[in-house]
C-alpha positions as CSV (number, residue, x, y, z in Angstrom):
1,X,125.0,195.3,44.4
2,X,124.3,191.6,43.8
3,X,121.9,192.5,40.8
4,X,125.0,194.7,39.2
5,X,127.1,191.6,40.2
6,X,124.8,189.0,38.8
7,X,124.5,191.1,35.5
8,X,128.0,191.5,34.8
9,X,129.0,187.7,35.3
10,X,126.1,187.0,32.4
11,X,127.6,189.1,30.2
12,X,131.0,187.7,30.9
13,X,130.1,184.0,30.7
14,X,127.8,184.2,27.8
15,X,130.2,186.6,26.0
16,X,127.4,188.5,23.5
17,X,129.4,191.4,24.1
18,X,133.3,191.6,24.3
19,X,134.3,191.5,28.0
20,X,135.5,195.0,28.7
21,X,132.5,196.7,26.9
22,X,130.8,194.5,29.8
23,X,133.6,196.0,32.2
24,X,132.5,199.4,31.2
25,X,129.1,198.8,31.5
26,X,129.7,198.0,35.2
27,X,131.9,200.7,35.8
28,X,129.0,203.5,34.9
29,X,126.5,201.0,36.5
30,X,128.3,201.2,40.2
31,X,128.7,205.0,39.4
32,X,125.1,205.3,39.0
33,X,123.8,203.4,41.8
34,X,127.1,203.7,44.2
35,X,129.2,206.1,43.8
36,X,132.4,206.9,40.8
37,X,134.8,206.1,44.2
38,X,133.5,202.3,44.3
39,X,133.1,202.1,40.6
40,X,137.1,203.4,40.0
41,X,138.0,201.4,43.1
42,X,139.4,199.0,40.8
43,X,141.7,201.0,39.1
44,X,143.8,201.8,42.7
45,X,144.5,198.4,42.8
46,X,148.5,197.1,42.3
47,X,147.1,194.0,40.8
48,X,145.3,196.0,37.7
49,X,148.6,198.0,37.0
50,X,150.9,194.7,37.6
51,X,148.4,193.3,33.8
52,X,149.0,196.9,32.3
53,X,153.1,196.8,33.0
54,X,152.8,192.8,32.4
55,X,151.4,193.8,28.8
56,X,154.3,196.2,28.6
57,X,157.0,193.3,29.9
58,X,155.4,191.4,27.0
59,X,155.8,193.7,24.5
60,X,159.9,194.4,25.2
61,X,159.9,190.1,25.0
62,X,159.2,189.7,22.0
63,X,160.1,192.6,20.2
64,X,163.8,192.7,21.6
65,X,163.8,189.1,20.4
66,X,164.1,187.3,24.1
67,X,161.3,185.4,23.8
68,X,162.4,184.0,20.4
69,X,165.6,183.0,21.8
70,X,164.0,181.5,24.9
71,X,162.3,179.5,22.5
72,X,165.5,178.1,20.7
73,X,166.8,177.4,24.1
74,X,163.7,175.2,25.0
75,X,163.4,173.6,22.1
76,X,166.9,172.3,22.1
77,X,166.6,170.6,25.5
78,X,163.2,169.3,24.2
79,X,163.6,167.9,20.9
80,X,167.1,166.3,19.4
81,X,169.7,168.3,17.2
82,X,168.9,165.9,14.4
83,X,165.3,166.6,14.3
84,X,165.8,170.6,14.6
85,X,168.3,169.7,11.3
86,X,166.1,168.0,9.5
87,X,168.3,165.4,9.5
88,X,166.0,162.8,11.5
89,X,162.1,162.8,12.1
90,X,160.0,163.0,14.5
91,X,156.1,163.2,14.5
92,X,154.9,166.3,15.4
93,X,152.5,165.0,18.0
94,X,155.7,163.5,20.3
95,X,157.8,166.8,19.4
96,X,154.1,168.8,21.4
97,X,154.1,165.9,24.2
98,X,157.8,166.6,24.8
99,X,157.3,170.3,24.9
100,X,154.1,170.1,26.8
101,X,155.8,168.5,30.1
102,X,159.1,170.1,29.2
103,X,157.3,173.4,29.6
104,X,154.8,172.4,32.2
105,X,157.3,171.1,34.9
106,X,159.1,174.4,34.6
107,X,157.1,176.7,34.6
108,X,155.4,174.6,37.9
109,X,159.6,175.0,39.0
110,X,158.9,178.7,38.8
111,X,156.7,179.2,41.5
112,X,159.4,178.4,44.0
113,X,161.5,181.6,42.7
114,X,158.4,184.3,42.0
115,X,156.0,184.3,44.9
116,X,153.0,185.4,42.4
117,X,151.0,183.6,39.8
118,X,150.3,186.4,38.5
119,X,153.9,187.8,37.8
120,X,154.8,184.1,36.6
121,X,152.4,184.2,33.9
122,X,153.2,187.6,32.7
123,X,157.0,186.5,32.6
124,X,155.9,183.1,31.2
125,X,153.4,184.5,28.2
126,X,155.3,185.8,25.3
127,X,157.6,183.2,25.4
128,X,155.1,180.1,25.2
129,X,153.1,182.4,22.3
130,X,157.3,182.0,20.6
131,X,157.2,178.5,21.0
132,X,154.1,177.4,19.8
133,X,154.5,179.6,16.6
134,X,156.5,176.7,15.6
135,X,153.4,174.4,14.9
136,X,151.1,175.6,11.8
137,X,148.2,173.9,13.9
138,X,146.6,176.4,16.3
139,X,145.5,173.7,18.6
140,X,148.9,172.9,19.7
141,X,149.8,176.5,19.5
142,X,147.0,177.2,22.5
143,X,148.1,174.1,24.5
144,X,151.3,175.0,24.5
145,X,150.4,178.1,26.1
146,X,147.5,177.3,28.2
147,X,149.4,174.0,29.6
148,X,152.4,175.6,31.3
149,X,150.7,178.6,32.6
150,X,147.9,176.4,33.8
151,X,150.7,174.2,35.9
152,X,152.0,177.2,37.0
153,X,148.9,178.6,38.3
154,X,146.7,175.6,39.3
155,X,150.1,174.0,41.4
156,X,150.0,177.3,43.2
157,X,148.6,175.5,46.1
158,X,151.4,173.2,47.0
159,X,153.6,176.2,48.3
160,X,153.2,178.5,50.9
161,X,154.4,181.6,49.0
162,X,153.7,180.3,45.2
163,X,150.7,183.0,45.4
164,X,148.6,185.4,46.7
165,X,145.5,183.9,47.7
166,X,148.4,181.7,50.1
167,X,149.9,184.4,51.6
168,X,147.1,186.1,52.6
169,X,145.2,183.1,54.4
170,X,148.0,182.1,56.1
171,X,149.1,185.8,57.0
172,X,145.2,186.5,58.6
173,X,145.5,183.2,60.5
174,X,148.4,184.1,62.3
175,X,147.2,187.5,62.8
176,X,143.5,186.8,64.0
177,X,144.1,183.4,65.8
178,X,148.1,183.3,66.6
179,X,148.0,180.4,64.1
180,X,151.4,180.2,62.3
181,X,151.7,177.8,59.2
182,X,155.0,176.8,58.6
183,X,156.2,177.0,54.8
184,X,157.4,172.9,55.1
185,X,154.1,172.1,57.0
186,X,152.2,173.6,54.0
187,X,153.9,171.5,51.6
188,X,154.1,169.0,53.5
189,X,149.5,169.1,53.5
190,X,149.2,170.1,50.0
191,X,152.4,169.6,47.5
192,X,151.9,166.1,47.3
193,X,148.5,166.3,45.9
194,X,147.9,169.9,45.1
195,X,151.3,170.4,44.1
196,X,153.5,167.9,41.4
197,X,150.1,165.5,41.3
198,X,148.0,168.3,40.4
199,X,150.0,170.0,37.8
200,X,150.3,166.2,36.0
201,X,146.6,166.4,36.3
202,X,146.4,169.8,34.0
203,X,148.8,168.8,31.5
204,X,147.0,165.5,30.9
205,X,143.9,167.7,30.6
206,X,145.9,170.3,28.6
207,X,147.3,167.4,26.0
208,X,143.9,165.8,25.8
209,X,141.5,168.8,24.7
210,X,144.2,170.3,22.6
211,X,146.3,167.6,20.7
212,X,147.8,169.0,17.3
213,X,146.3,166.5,14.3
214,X,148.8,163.9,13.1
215,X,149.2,165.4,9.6
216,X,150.6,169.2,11.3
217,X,154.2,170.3,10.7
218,X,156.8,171.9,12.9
219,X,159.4,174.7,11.8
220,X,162.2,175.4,13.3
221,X,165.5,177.3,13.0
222,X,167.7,176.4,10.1
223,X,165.4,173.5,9.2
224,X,162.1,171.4,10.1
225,X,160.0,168.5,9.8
226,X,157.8,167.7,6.9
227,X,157.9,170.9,4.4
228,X,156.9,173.8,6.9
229,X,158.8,177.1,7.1
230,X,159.6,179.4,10.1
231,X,157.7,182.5,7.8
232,X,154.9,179.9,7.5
233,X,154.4,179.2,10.9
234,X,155.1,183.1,11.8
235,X,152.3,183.9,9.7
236,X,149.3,181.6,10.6
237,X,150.5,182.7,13.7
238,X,149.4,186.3,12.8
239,X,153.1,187.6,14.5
240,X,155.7,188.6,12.7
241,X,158.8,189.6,15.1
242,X,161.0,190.6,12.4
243,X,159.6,193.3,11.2
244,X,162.3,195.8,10.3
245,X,160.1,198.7,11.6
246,X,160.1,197.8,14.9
247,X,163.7,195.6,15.6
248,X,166.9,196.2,14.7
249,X,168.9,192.6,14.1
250,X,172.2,194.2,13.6
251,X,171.9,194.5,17.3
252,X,172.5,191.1,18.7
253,X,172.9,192.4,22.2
254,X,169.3,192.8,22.5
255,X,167.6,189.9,23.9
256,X,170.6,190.1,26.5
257,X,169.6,193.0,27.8
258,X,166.2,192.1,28.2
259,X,166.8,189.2,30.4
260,X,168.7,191.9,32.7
261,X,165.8,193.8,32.6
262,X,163.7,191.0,33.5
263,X,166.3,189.4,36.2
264,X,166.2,193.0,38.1
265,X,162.5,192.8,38.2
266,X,162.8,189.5,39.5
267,X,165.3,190.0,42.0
268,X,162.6,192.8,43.1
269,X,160.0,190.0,43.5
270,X,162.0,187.3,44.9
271,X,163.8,189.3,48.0
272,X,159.8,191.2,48.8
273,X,160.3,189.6,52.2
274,X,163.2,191.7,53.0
275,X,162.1,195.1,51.3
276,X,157.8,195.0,51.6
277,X,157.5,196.7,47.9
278,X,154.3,195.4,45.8
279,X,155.0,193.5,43.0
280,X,153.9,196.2,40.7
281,X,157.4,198.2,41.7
282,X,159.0,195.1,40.1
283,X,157.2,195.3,37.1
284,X,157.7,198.9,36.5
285,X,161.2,198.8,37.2
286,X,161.6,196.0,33.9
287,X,159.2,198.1,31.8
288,X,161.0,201.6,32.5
289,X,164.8,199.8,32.0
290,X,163.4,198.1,28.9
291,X,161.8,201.2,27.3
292,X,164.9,203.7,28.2
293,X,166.0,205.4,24.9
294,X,169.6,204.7,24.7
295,X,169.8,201.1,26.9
296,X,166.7,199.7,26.3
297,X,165.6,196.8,24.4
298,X,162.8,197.9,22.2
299,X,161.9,201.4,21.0
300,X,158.0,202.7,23.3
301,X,156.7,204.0,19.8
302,X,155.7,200.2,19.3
303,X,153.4,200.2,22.1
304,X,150.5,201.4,20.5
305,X,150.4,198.8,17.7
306,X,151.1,196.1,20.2
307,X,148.8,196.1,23.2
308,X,145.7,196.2,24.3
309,X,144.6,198.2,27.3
310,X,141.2,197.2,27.1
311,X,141.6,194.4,29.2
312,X,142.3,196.7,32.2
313,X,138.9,197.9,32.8
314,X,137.9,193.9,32.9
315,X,140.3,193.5,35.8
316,X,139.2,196.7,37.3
317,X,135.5,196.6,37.4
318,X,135.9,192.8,38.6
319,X,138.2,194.0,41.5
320,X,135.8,197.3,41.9
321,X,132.8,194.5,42.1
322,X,134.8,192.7,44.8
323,X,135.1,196.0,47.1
324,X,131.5,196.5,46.9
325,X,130.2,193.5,47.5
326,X,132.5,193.7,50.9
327,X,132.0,197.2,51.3
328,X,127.9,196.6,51.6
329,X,128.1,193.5,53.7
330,X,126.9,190.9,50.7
331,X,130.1,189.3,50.9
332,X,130.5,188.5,54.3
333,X,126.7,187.6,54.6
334,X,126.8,185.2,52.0
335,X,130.0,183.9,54.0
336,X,128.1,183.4,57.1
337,X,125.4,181.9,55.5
338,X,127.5,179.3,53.6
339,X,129.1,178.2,57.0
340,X,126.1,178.1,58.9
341,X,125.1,175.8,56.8
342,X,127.3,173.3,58.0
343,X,126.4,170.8,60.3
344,X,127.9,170.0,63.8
345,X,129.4,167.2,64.7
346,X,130.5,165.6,61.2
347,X,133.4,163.3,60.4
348,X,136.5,165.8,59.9
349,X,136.1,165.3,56.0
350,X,132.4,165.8,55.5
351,X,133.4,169.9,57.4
352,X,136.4,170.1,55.0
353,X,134.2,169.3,51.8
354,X,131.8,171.8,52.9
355,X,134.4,174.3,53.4
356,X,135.9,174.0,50.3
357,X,132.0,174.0,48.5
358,X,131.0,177.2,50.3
359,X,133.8,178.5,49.6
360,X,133.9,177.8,45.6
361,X,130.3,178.9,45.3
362,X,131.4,182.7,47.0
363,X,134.4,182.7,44.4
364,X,131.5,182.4,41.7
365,X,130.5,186.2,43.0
366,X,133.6,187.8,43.8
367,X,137.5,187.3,42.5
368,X,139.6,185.3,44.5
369,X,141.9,187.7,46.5
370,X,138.6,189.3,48.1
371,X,137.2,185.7,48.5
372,X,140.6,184.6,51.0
373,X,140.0,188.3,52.6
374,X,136.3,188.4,53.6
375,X,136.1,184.4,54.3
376,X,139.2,183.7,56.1
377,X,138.3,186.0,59.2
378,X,134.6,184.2,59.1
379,X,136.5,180.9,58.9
380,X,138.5,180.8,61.8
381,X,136.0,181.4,64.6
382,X,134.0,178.9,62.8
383,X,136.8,176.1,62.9
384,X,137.4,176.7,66.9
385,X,133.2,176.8,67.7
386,X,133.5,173.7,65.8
387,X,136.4,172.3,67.4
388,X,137.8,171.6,64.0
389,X,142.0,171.7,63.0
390,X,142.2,174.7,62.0
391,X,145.5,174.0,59.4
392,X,143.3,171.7,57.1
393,X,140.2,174.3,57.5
394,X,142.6,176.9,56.2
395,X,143.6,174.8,53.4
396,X,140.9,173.8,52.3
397,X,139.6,177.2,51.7
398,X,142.8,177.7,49.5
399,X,141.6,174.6,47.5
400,X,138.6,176.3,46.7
401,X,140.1,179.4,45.4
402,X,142.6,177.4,42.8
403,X,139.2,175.9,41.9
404,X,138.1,178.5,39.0
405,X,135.8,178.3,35.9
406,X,135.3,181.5,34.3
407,X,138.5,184.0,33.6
408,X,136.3,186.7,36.0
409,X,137.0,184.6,39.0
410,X,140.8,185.4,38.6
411,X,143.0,188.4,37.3
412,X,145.7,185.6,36.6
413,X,142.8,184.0,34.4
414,X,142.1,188.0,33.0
415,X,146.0,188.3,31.9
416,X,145.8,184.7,30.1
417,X,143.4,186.3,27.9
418,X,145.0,189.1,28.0
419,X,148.3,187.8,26.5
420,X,148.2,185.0,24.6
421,X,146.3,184.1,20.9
422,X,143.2,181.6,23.2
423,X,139.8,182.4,22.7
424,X,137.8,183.0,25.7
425,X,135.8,179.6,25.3
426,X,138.5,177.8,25.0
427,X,140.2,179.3,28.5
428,X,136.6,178.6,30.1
429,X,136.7,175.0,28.9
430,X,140.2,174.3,30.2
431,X,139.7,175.8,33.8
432,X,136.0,173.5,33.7
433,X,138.1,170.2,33.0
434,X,140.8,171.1,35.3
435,X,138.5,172.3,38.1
436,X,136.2,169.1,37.4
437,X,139.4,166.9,37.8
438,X,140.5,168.5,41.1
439,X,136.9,168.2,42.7
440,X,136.4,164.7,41.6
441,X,139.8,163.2,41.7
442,X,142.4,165.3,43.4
443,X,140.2,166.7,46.3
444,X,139.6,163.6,47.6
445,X,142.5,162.6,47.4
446,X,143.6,165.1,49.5
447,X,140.9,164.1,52.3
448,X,142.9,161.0,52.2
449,X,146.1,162.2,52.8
450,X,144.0,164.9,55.7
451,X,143.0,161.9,57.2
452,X,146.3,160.3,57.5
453,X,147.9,163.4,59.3
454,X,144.7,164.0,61.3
């Protein structure tokens, strides 16, 4: 299992192959050695079908014009009348700052209405890919998308129920050791540090590796700066969301009833505490309502030239990958090992760093969900033995798992590819800088602020 494990994260890292040709691979390599119930494993899980409707969600965005509009919306609160007339100027590199925390700070806002990182970016996607189509430099155009999804995803941390990973650590503590953690008392550990500092961290990151050139131009509705055209832009772009084959302008009420769409599936996601359904149910409920001939946005004959399913066996055979290594006791090994290599009787912060190491290096062999499943049961009868807090041992393990550096670590990562015009290097180097930031700086930081409520 480790050998199929270690072969499959080459592949993926080095990229000589595309990723889910190495996602099949793997599939028919656990069906050889294992059996095709491991290997499809993947497949029966909600989060690979929450990236297949999420492509579909996408889809209905832009073609029913939402995400277009969205974008107008945006970029009125972002950059003044006068500039969108062409009436006054602005350089393009302040109109991309403006946008960048704009966008950011928002999309960071989201987290405290959809309780999944995931989900966010899905919702999030199409419409940054609208906005950046307005700069003719691609570099902007892929930190524009990569910066707000990245704030979204990497300020996870600073609430309780802003993501998965979260949820499930806090939901095994209470379960295995009657340990309760309080959705103030976890922002009141992490948000200031993990949370608002943290997401400032990624969009300085964001606006330093991809800052558009000083010469780019803007477009934008009814005018622009410099001598750039909306077409232009659409077409270095490579999207075209007026094609007459697949939207009808005449009908204006389009885009409305896409955001209805999207609003039910978010009232599905937002009230989960009351009902118990999967996100997925939420997702499938916008993509069947969007679809519907008659009241839907966008026609589903579209669908073929639009998306790409391919990305689903990546997700899968990571996810499939992660049930093996649990299923034949590597995972929780390697766990054990990690934490026995802790020493007794260490200053509270030394324990937490070497928490949050061990647990990084196990999210290098597995994705992140299965990480916070296998570890956190190993982790709690290790904090009492060691007479460590528990709280901070906890949260230091959900550090770790915001803490990623390849897309295969993360099927949040995997739908980031999977949605947006960003090469896979370029995705690799942005989670390195932002991870390298957060163990350098932010992390001990947050020992800091440990030690003053310890």
């Amino acid at each position: 299992m480790l050998s199929i494990t270690v072969f499959c994260i080459g592949l993926w890292v080095l990229s000589p192959i595309r990723p889910a040709y190495t996602s099949v691979i793997g599939i028919g390599l656990l069906a050889a050695v294992f059996t095709p119930e491991l290997a499809l494993s993947g497949f029966g899980s909600s989060a690979t079908w929450l990236v297949g409707f999420g492509l579909l969600m996408g889809v209905a965005t832009r073609r029913s014009g939402l995400a277009e509009l969205a974008g107008d919306r945006v970029i009125a609160r972002c950059v003044p009348a006068s500039v969108r007339s062409g009436a006054g100027t602005m350089a393009p590199t302040r109109i991309y700052r403006r946008l960048l925390v704009g966008l950011g700070l928002s999309a960071h806002a989201l987290a405290l209405l959809v309780p999944s990182a995931l989900v966010r970016v899905l919702l999030l996607a199409p419409i940054l890919s609208a906005i950046g189509s307005r700069f003719d430099d691609r570099t902007a155009r892929v930190g524009l998308y990569l910066g707000p999804l990245f704030a979204t995803f990497y300020g996870s941390p600073g609430f309780l129920t802003a993501d998965l990973p979260n949820i499930i650590i806090s939901g095994l503590a209470e379960s295995v050791a009657g340990h309760a953690i309080a959705w103030s008392e976890w922002a009141l550990h992490l948000y200031p540090v993990m949370g608002i500092t943290r997401v400032i961290a990624v969009l300085a990151v964001v606006y330093f590796l991809f800052r558009p050139d000083a010469d780019s131009t803007v477009a934008f509705e009814g005018g622009g700066i410099e001598s750039a055209t909306e077409e232009d832009v659409a077409s270095a772009s490579g999207d075209d969301t007026r094609d007459s084959d697949t939207r009808d302008d005449a009908d204006v009420t389009r885009p409305g009833r896409m955001l209805a769409f999207l609003l039910v599936g978010t009232a599905i996601w937002t009230t989960d505490f009351l009902h118990g359904l999967d996100p997925v149910v939420g997702a499938i409920a916008v993509v069947v309502l969007a679809f519907l001939p008659g009241i839907g946005a966008v026609s589903f004959e579209i669908v073929d030239a639009e998306a790409d399913f391919t990305i689903l066996f990546f997700v899968a055979v990571v996810l499939s990958i992660g049930d093996g290594l649990a299923a034949t006791g590597v995972s929780e090994a390697a766990a054990t090992v990690l934490l026995g290599s802790i020493p007794a009787d260490v200053p509270l912060a030394v324990s937490l760093t070497l928490v949050y190491l061990s647990t990084a290096a196990l999210a290098l062999l597995m994705e992140g969900l299965a990480v916070a499943s296998v570890l956190t049961p190993v982790l709690i009868p290790f904090a009492e033995a060691s007479g460590l807090p528990l709280t901070p041992v906890l949260l230091s393990e959900t550090l770790a798992l915001s803490t990623y550096f390849f897309p295969y670590q993360s099927a949040v990562l995997i739908a980031m590819l999977a949605e947006g015009d960003v090469e896979t290097g370029e995705l690799i180097r942005t989670t390195a800088a932002c991870s390298l930031v957060t163990m350098v700086v932010l992390f001990p930081l947050q020992l800091l602020w440990f030690g003053v409520l310890y």
